[in-house]
N, C-alpha and C positions, 0 to 999 in steps of 0.2 A: 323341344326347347333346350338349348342350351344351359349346362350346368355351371352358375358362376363362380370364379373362382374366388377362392376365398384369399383375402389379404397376406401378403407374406413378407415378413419383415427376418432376413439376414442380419448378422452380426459376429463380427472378426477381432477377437481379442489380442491387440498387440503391447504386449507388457515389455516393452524398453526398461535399462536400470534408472531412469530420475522421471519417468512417465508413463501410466498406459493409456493407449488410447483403443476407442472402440468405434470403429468403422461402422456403420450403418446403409443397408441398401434395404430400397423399398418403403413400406407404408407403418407412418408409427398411428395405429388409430385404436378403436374400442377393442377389434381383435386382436391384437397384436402386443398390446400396452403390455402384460405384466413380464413379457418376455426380454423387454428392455428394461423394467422395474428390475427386473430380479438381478440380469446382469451388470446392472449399475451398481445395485445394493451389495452387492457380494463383492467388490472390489472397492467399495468405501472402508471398511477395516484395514485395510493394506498400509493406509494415509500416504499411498505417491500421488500427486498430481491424476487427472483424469481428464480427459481431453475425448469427447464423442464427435466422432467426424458427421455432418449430417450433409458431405455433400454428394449421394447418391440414395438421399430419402425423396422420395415422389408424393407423398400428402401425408399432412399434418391433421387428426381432427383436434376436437376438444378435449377429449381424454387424452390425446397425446401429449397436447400442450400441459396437463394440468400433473401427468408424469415427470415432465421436463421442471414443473417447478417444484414439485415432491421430492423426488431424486436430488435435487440440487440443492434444499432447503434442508434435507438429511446430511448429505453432506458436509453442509456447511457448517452443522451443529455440530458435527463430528471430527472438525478441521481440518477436515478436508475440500482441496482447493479442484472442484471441478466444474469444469466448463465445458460449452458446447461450442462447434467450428466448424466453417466451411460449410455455412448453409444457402440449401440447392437455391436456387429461384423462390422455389415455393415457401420454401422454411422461410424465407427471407423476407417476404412478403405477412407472412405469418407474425413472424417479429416484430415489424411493422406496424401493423394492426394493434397487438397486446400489449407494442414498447414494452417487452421484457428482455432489454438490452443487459442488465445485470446475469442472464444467465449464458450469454454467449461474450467469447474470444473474439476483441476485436473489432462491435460493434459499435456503436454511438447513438445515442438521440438524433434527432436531427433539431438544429437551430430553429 
């Protein structure tokens, strides 16, 4: 029997002078979650803008999403203005479902 792989979520820190953004590949889910907690958190002190690119994330679970609004909910207390961008198919559809269009770059309700 094949050995399943386990979930692997990449992340590329690009610190620009007026923005950084963090590129994300792969799976944001139960395994995966505090490694994007953590590199979100540690770049909320800085207070540049933060901008997480989510378009080469492949599945969103429940933990993931609830990252996405912890992270963003820190942030915001902390005044820091960060957003997420460029979500894949999937995220998008995700969004959709939650209407948690306040934590993404870009989106809208729909009418």
């Amino acid at each position: 029997m094949p050995a399943e792989k386990t979930p692997v979520l990449e992340l590329e820190t690009e610190k620009q002078p007026q923005v950084t953004i963090v590129h994300c590949t792969g799976k944001v889910v139960i395994e995966t979650w505090p490694k994007l907690s953590t590199t979100l958190r540690d770049l909320i002190p800085e207070g540049k803008p933060i901008r997480v690119d989510l378009s080469n994330v492949t599945v969103v679970d429940s933990v993931g999403i609830g990252v996405f609004v912890s992270v963003w909910a820190s942030a915001k207390k902390a005044g820091c203005d960060l957003k997420f961008r460029n979500p894949s198919k999937y995220v998008q559809d995700v969004v959709e479902l939650t209407r948690l269009y306040d934590l993404f770059e870009g989106t809208k309700a729909s009418s």
